[in-house]
C-alpha positions as CSV (number, residue, x, y, z in Angstrom):
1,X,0.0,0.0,0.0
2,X,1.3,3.6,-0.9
3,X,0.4,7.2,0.3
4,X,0.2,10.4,-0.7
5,X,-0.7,13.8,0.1
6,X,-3.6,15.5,-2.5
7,X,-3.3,19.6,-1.6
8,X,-4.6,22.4,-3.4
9,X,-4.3,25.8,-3.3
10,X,-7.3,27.9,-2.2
11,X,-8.6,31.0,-0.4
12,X,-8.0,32.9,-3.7
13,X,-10.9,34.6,-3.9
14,X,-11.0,38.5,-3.0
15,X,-13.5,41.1,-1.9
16,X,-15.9,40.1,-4.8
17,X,-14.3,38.2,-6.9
18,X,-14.7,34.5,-6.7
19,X,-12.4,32.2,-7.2
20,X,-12.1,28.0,-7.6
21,X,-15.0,25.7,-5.6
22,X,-12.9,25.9,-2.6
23,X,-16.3,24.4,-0.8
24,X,-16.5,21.3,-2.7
25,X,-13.0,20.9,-2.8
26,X,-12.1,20.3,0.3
27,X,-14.4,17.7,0.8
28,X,-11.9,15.7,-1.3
29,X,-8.2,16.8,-0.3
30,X,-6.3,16.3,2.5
31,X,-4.2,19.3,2.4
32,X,-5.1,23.4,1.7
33,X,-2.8,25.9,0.8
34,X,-5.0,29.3,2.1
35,X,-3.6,32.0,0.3
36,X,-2.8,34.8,3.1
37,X,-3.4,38.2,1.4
38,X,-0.5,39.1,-0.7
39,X,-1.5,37.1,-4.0
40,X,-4.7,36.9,-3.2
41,X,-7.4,36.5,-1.0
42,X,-8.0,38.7,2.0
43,X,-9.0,38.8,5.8
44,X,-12.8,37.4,5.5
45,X,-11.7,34.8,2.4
46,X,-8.8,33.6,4.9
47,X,-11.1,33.0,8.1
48,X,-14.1,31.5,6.0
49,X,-11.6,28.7,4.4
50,X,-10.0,27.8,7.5
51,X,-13.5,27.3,9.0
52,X,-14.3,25.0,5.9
53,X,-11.1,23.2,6.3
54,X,-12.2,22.6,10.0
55,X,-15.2,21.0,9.1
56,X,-14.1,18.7,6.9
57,X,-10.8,17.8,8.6
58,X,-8.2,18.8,6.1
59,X,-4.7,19.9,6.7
60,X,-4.1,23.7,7.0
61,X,-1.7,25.4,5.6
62,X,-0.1,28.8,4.4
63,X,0.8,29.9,0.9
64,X,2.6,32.9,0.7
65,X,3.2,34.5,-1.8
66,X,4.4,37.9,-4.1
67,X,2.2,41.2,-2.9
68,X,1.3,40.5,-6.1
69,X,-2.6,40.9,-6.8
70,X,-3.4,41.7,-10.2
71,X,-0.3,39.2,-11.5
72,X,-2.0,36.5,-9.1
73,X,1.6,36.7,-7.5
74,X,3.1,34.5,-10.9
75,X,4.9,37.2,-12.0
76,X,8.8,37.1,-10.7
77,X,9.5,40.2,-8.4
78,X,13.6,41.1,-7.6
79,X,13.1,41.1,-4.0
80,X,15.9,40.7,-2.0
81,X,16.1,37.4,0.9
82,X,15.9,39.4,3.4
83,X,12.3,40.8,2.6
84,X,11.4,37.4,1.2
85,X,12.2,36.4,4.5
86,X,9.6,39.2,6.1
87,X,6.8,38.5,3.6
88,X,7.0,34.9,4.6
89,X,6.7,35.5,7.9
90,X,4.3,38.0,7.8
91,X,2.1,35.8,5.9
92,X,2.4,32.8,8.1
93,X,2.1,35.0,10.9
94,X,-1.3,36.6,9.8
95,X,-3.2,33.0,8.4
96,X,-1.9,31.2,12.0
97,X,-3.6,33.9,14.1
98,X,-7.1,33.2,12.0
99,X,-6.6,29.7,12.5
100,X,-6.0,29.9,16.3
101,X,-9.3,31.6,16.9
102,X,-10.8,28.7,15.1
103,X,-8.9,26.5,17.7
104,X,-7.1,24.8,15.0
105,X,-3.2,24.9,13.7
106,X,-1.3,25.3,10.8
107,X,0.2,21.8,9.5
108,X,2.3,23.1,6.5
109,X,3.1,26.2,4.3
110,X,4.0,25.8,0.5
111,X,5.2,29.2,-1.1
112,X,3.1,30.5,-4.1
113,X,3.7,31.0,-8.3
114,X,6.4,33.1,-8.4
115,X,8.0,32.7,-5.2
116,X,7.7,29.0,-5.4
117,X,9.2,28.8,-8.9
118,X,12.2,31.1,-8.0
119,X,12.9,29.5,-4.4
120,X,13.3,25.8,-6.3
121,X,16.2,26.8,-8.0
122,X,17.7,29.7,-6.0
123,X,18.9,28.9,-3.0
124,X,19.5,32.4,-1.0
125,X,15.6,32.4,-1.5
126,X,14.7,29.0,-0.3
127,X,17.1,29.3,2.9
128,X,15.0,32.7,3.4
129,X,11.4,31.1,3.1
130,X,12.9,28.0,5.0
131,X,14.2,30.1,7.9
132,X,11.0,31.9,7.9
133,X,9.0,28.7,8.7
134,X,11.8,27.8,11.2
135,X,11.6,30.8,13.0
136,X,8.1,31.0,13.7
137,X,7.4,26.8,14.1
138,X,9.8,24.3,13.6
139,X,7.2,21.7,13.9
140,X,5.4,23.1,10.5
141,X,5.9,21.0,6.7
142,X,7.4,22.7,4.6
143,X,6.3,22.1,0.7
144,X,8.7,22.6,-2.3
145,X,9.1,21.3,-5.6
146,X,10.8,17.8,-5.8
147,X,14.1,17.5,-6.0
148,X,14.5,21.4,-5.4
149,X,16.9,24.0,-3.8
150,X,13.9,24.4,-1.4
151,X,13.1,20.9,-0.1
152,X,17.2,20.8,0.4
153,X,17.2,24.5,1.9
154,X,14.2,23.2,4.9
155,X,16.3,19.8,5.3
156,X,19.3,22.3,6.4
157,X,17.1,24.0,8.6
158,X,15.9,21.3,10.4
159,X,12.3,21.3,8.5
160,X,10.5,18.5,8.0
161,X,9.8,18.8,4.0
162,X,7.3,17.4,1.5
163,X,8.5,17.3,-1.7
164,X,5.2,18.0,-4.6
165,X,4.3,16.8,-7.7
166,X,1.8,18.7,-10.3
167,X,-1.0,16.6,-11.9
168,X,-2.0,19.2,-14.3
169,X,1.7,20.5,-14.8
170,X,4.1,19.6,-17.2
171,X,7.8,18.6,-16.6
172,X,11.4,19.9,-17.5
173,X,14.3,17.9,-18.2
174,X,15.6,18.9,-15.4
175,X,12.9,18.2,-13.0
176,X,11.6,22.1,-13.4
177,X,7.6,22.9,-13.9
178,X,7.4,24.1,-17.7
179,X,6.6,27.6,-17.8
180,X,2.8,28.7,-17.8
181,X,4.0,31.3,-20.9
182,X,4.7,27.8,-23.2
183,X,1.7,26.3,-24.9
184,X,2.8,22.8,-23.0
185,X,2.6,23.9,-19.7
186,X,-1.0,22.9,-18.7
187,X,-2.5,19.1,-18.6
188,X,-6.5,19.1,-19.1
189,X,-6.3,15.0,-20.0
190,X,-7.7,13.9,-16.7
191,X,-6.9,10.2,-17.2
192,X,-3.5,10.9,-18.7
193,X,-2.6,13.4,-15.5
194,X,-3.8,10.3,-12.9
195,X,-1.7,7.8,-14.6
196,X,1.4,10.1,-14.7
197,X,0.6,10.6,-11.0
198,X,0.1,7.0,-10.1
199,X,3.4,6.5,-12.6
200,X,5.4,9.1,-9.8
201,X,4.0,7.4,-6.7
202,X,5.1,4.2,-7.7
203,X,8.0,4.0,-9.9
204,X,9.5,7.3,-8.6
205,X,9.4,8.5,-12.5
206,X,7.8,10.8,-14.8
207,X,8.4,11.9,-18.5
208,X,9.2,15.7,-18.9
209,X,7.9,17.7,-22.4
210,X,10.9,16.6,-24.1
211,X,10.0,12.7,-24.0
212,X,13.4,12.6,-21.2
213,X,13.0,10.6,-18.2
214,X,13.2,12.0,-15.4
215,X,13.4,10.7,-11.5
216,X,11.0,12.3,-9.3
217,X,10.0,11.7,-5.5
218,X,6.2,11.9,-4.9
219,X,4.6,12.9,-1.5
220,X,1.5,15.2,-1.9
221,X,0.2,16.2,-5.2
222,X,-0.8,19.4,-6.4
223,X,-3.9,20.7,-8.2
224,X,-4.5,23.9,-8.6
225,X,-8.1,25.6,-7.0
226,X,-8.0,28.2,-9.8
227,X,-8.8,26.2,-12.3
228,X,-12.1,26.0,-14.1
229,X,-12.2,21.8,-14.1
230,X,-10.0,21.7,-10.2
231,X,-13.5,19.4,-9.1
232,X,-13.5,17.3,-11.8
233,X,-10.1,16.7,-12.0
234,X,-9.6,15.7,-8.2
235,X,-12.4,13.2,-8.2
236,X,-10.9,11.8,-11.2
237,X,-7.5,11.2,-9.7
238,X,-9.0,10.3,-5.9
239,X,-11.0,7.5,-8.1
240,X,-7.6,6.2,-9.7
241,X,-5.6,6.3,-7.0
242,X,-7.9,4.3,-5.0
243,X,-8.4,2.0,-8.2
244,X,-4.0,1.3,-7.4
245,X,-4.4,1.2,-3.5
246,X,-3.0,4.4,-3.0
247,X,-4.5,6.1,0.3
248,X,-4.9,9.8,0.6
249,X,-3.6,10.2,3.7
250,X,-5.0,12.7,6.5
251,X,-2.4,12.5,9.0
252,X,1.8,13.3,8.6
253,X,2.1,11.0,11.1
254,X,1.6,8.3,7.9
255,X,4.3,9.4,6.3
């Protein structure tokens, strides 16, 4: 029998505008990345998806990101460690205080986008976000891209790390997401995005754009709230995975 994590990123909606099914959704992850404010969402968005999260017994967690809200925080920002480092925080800080008056606690945080994409391969960035989560609780998961300069950077700070996969994201050759500004970059196959995750959770291995194998370390998957088919698409790979005896877990503790 094999695990895995299923996560996805909501809270993204903002003042008016809505954003993803977050309801629905969460009745079929284990793990949710509430944006905090900077990307997107904002104070009442936060506090209703943590209360969601609560009632159906999914995994908090924070997803910081670029004050980045008409880019959706995917656009790259030059912003040195040091206020990577404070934004970090800051967002942790404020999405941890909504979910103690819930009487619940963060489990994880998992940067956002941008910051995500630049913190897997520069390090001065990942050991900033990493000792941002170390410095406010050691005892919090810390999500990066596998194989990346963040899983490594949370390792060296003491972190316990969970290194992601994409379902609906194509690969590099070198282990890198492709870019969303490539035609490639997107999966909308349902069944061909399950069995490449299935593929990942069991023989460690996925195929990048370029037809290159690549080895890859699977445990949580990704799909992103944003998207218009994010329900469809997570019953579709909770049916397969089950099909191949994978368990969603709901604990760390079955890691």
């Amino acid at each position: 029998m094999s695990f895995i994590d299923l996560n996805c990123d909501l809270g993204e909606s903002y003042g008016f505008f809505k954003i993803g099914n977050d309801k629905e959704i969460l009745k079929h992850i284990s793990s949710a990345n509430i944006a905090c404010g900077y990307h997107a969402g904002d104070h009442n968005v936060m506090m209703e998806t943590i209360k969601l999260a609560k009632k159906y017994h999914v995994n908090i967690g924070a997803h910081p990101g670029f004050p980045d809200l008409m880019g959706f925080g995917r656009r790259e920002m030059n912003i040195s460690p040091k206020e990577i480092y404070h934004l970090t925080l800051y967002q942790i800080g404020a999405l941890s205080a909504m979910a103690q008056a819930q009487g619940v606690k963060l489990a994880h945080v998992k940067p956002h986008g941008a910051l995500y994409n630049m913190a897997s391969k520069l390090r001065p960035i990942a050991d900033a976000i990493a000792q941002a989560v170390a410095d406010y609780d050691s005892s919090l998961v810390l999500f990066g891209l596998s194989g990346s300069e963040l899983i490594q950077a949370g390792k060296g700070k003491g972190l316990l790390t969970t290194q992601e996969v994409f379902a609906d994201r194509t690969y590099q050759p070198d282990g890198s997401l492709t870019s969303r500004n490539e035609s490639n970059s997107m999966i909308h196959d349902m069944k061909f995005a399950a069995q490449r995750i299935i593929r990942m959770v069991k023989e460690g291995k996925v195929t990048a754009a370029d037809g290159t194998e690549i080895a890859i370390t699977a445990d949580t998957v990704c799909i992103h709230g944003d998207e218009p088919a994010a329900l469809d698409f997570i019953k579709e790979l909770k049916h397969a995975l089950t099909e191949e005896n994978i368990v969603i877990r709901k604990s760390w503790s079955e890691r």
